[in-house]
FIROSE-915085 format. One record per residue: residue in one letter; x, y, z of N, C-alpha, C, O in turn. Coordinates in steps of 0.05 Angstrom, whole numbers, plus 5000, padded with zeros to 4 digits. Each point is the difference from the previous one (the first is absolute). Last residue first. Layout:
N
AXYZXYZXYZXYZ/...
***
This chain:
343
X279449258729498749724984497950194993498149934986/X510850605039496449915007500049784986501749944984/X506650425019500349744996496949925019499449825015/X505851114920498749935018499649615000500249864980/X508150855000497949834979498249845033500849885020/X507550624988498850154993496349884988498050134996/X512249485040499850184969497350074993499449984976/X501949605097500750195002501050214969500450234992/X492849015021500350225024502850244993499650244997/X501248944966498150214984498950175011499950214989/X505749145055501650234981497750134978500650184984/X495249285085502550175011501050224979499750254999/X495549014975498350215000501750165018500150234991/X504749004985499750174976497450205009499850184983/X503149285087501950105003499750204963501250214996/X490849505079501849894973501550285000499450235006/X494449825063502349895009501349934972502449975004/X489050584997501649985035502749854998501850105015/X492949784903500250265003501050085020501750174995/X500148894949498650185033500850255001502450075002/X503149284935496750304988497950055017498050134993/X510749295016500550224977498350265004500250244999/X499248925059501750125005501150224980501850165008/X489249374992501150115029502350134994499850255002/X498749384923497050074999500850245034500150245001/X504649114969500950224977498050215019500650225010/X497348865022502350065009501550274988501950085014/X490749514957500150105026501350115011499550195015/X500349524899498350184996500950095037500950225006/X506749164960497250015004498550305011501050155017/X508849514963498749905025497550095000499150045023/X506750104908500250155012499349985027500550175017/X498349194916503150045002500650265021502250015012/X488649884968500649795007503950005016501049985023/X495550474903499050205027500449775022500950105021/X504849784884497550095008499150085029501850105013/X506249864901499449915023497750075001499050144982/X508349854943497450045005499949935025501849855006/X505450234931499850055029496750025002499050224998/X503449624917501649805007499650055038500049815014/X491950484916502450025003502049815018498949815010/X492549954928500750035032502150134991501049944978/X492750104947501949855009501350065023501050224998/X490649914931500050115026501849785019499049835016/X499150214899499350194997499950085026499250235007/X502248874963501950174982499750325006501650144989/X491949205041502349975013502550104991502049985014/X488550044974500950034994503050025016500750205013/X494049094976499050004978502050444998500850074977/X498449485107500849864982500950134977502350084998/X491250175050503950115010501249894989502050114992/X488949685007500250204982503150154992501150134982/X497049025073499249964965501150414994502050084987/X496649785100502449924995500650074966501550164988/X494350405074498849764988501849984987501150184987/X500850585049499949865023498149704993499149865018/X505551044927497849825002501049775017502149884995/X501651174992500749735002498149775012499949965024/X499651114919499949835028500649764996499649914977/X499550744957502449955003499549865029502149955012/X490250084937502050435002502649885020500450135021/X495549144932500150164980501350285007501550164989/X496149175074503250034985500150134981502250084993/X489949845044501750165021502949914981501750174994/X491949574975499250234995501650125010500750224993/X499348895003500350124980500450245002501950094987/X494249455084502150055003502350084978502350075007/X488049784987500750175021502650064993500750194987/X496649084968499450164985500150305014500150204985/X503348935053501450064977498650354990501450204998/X495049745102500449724985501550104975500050254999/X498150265081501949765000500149814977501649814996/X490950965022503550044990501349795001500849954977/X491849665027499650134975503450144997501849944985/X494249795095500649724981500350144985502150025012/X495850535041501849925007501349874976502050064987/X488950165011502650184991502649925000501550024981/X491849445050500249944979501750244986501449974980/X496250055112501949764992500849994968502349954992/X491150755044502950084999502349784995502250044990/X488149835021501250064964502550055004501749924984/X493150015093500949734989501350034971501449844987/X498450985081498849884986501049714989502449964995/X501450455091500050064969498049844988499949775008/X504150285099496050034985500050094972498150164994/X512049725045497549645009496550084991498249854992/X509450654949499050005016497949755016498149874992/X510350054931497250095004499150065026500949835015/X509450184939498449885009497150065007499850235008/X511349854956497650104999498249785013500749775002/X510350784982498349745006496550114993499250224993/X512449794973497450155001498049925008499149834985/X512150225032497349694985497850265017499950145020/X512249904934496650065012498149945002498949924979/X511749985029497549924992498750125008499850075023/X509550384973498349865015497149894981499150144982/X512350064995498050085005498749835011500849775004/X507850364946499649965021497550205005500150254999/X503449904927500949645001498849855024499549765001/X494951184952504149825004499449775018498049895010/X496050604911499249805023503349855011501449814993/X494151134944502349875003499749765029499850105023/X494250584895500349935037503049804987500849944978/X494050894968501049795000499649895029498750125018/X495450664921501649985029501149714989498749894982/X494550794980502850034985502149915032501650145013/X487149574965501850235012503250004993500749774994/X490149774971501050124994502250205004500950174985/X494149105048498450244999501450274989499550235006/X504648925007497249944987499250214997499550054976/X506950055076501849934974496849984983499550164982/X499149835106501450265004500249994956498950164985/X499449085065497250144993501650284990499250094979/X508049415045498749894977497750094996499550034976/X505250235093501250074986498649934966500150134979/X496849615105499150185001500850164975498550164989/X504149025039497249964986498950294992498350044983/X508649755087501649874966497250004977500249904978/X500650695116499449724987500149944973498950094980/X505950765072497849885003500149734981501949934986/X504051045037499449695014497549914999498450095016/X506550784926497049825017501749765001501349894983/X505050924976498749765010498349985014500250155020/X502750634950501049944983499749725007500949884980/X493750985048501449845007501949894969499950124978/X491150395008501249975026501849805003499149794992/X494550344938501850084989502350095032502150134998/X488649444974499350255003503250164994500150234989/X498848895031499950074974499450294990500250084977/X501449595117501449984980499950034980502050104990/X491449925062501850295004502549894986501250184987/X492449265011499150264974501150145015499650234994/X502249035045501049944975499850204988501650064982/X496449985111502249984992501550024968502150104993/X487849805041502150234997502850024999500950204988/X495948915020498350174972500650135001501750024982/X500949625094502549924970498150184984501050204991/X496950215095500049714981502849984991502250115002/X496750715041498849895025498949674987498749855015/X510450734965497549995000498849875012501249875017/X508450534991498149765010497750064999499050125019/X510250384931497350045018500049654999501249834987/X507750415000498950225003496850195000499350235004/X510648925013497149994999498550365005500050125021/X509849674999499049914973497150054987499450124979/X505249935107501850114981498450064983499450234994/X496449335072501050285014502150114984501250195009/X495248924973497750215007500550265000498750184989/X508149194994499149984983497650185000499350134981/X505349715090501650164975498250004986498850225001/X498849245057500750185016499850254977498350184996/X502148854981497450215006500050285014498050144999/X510149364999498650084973498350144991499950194984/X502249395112502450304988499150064966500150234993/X496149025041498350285012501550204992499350204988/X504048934993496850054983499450255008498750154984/X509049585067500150084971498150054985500050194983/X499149515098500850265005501350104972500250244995/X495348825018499150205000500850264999498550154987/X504548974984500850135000499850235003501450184990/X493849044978502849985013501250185021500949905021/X491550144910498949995024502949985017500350165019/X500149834896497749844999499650005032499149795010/X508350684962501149824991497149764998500449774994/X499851245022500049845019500749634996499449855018/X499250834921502050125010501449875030502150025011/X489249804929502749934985503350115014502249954992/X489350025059500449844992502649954976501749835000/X493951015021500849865023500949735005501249975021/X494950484898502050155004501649925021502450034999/X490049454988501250094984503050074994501849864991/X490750355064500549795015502549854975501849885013/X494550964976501049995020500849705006502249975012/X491750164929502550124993502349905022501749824998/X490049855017500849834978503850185003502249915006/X491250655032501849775015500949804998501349905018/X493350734920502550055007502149865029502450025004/X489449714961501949944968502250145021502049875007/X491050245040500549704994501650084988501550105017/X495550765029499849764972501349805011501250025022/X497950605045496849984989500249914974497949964987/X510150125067498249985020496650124982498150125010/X511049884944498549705008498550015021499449785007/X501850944913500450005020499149675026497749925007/X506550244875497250015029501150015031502049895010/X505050364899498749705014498350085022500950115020/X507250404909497150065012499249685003500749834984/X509450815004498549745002497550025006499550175017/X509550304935497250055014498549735005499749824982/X510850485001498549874994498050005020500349965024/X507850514986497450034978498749844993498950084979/X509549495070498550274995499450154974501150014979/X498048905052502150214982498250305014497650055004/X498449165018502250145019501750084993501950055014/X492849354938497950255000500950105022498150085014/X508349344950498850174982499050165003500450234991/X500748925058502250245005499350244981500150205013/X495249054969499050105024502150325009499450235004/X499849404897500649965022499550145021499950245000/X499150004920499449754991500649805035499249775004/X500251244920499250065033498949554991498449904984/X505350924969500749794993499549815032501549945018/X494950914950501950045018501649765000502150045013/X491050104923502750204994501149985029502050145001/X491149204950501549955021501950215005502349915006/X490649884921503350044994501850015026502550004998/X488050405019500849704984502550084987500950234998/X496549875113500050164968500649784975501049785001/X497249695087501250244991499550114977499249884981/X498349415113498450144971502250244990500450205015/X501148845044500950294998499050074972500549924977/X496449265087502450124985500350285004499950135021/X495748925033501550214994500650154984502450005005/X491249274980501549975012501350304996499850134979/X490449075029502750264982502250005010500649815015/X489049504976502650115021501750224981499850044976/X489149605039502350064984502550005016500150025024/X492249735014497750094976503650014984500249824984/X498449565112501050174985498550104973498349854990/X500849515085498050315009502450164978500750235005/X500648804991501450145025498850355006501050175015/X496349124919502550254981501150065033502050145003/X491449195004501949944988502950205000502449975006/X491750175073499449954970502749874989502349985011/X497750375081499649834995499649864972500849774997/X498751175045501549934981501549695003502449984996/X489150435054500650064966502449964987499950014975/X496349705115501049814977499750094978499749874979/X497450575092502449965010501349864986502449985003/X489950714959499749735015502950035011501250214996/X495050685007500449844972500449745020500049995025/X496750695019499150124963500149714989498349874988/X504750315108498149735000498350174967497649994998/X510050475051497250054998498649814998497850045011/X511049634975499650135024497250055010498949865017/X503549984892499949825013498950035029497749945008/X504150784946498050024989499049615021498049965014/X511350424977498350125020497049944999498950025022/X507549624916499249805031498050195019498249935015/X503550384900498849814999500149815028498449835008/X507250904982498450094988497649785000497950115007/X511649645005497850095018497450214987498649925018/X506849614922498049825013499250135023497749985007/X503750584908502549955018497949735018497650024997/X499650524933501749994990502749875019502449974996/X486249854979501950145013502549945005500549775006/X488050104967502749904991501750235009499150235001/X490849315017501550275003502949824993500749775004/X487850134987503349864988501050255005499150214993/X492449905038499849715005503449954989501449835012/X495651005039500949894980498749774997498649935018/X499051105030498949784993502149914975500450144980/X502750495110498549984973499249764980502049854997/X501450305106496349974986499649974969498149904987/X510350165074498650185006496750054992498250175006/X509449214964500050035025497950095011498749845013/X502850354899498549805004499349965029497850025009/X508050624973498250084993497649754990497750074993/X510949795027499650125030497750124987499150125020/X504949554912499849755026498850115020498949855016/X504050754915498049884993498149715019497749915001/X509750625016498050265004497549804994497949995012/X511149644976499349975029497250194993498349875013/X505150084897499549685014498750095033497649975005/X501550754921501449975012499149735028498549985019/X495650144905501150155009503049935012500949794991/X488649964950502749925007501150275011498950214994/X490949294979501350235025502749974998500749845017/X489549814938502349985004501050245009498850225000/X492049164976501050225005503349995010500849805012/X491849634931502749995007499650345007499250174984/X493249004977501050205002503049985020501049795009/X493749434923500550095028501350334999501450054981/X495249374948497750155016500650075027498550095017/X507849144946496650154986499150155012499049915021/X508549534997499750255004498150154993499650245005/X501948884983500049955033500450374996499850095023/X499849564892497249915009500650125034498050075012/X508550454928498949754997497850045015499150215008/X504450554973498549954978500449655013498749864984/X504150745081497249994993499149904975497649984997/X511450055017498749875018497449894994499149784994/X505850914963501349684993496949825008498249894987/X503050995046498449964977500349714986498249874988/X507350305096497450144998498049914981498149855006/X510750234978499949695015497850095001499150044977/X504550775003499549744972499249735010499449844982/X502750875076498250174973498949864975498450034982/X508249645094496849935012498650124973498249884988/X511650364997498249725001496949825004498749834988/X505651085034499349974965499349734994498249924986/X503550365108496550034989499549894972498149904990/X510150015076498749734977497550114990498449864989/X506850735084501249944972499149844984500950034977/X496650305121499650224982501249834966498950094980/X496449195106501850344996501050044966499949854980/X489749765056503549974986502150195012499750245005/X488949415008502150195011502849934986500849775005/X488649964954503249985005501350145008500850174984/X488849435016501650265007503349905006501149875018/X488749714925502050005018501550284998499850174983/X489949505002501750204999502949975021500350055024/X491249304930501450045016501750304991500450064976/X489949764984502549945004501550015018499150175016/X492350274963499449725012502949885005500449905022/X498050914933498549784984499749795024498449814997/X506550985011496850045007498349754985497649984997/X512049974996499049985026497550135014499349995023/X504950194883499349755007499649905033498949785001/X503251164980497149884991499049775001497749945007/X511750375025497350035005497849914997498649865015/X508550154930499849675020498150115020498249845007/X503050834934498449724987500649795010499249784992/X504450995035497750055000498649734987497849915006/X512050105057498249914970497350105001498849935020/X509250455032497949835013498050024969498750174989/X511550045073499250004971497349805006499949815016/X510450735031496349775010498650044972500750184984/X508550115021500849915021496449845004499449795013/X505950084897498150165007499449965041499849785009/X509849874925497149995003498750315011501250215003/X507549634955500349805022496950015012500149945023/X500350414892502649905001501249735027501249794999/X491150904974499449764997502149764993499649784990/X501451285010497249825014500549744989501049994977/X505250765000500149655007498149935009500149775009/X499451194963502349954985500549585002500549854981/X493750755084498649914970501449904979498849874983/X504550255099498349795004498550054980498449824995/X508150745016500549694994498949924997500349844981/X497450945048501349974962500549774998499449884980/X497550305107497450054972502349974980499449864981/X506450155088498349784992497849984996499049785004/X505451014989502349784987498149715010499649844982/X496150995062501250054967501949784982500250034975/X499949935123497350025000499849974956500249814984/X509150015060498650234995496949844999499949764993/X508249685057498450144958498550215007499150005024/X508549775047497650014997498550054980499450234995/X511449615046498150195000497949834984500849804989/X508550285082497849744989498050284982499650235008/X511549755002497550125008497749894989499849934976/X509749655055498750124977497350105007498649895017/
***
């Protein structure tokens, strides 16, 4: 299928049509400014591209108790690897959150982040999700199963995974349910295979763009996070999702820089705790405090095939043999269907 490319013209329309659907790619408070000519701490949040609507509200939460007073916040979300490799590189964080754990080990590596950030209780987690499928509302392709989005005509849109997270979530996903949870490699790939090179008709460079080229009215399914469908719904957009049977966990991680401000602990403390993690279930993320998962546990029910990255043999192991640009066997077939596999 022929890969093609939004128009210049179509994402100005989107992006005024959903700003703030899957976030802002950098964003910098004039009035958290100011408070940092007071004397205050000024923290800096790298994110990737989708919890901004959240941070838009954790943020302000924050600052109205006593441990946030007067503190400022510059922020930055984007596309997960761009955003990791743009810390990497100097740009100033103290809390960076991101959509995949390498993304956060590299930063390990660099000597950014400690070796015991995910040591914590939550295990260096901010949320978890899971797979689905964003569709038109009313569902007109009746689109509910994996086999589904390998009907012909059926358009598929999901990130390009050599610079999103979310979309090697996809991928990993799509490879996994086909792969019986890893079992079964040459079947996971023969899917992925198809599924790229039939089906799939752009790879943005996020999930964020992904979502406003979907809504923008491209395709007839997004692969993306079971959260995305729900900010999507909040904001008014005329889309459903469908979460089949067989899918992958998702764990969202986070952690402070080893030279972050001492305030950045108390952020921390803040998303993690009931009144943080409210917020995030409110846009449909899955709260990683217990009490709060608890409490909603009617609103966010495992499917029956669930598996996780683990079941897949680990970040490292996916990591080498799927999504090495030189040697994974899924940047291979994106190679050849055309889709670049730069970091």
């Amino acid at each position: 299928m022929k890969r093609t490319l939004p128009t210049l013209t179509a994402l100005l329309a989107t992006t005024l049509v959903v700003a703030g659907c899957g976030g802002a790619s950098d964003t910098n408070d004039g009035a958290d400014n100011a408070s940092a000519s007071s004397g205050k701490a000024t923290l800096s949040l790298v994110a990737y591209s989708t919890p901004q609507v959240v941070y838009d509200e954790i943020i302000p939460a924050f600052k109205k108790t006593p441990a946030g007073e007067g503190i400022g916040f510059k922020t930055s979300f984007g596309a997960s690897g761009d955003q990791s490799r743009a810390v990497e590189a100097g740009q100033k964080a103290d809390v960076v959150s991101f959509s995949i754990e390498p993304d956060i080990t590299r930063l390990v590596k660099a000597k950014l982040v400690g070796e015991d950030w995910n040591t914590t209780p939550n295990k260096g987690l901010v949320t978890t999700s899971l797979v689905s499928f964003i569709v038109r509302k009313g569902n007109p392709k009746n689109i509910k199963t994996w086999d589904d989005l390998l009907k012909p005509g059926v358009k598929v849109l999901t990130p390009n995974p050599f610079t999103s997270g979310a979309a090697k979530w996809n991928i990993l996903a799509a490879y996994g349910q086909a792969s019986g949870s890893g079992k079964d490699p040459a079947a996971g790939l023969k899917y992925v295979e198809k599924l790229i090179k039939d089906q799939v008709v752009v790879q943005d460079k996020s999930g964020r763009e992904a979502l406003q080229n979907f809504t923008s009215g491209t395709g007839d399914v997004l692969l993306s996070y079971e959260y995305e469908a729900t900010t999507a719904q909040k904001k008014g957009e005329k889309v459903d999702f469908v979460t089949p049977d067989d899918t992958i966990k998702i764990n969202i991680d986070i952690a402070k820089t080893l030279d972050a401000d001492p305030s950045a602990q108390a952020f921390l403390d803040y998303v993690l705790s009931p009144a943080g993690q409210e917020k995030f279930a409110d846009w449909g993320y899955r709260p990683v405090n217990q009490t709060v998962l608890d409490a909603n546990k009617d609103k966010f029910p495992d499917p029956s095939g669930l598996f996780t990255i683990e079941d897949l043999g680990g970040w490292t192991k996916v990591n080498d043999e799927l999504f090495d640009p030189e040697k994974g066997s899924v940047a291979k077939i994106e190679a050849e269907a055309g889709v670049s596999t730069d970091k």
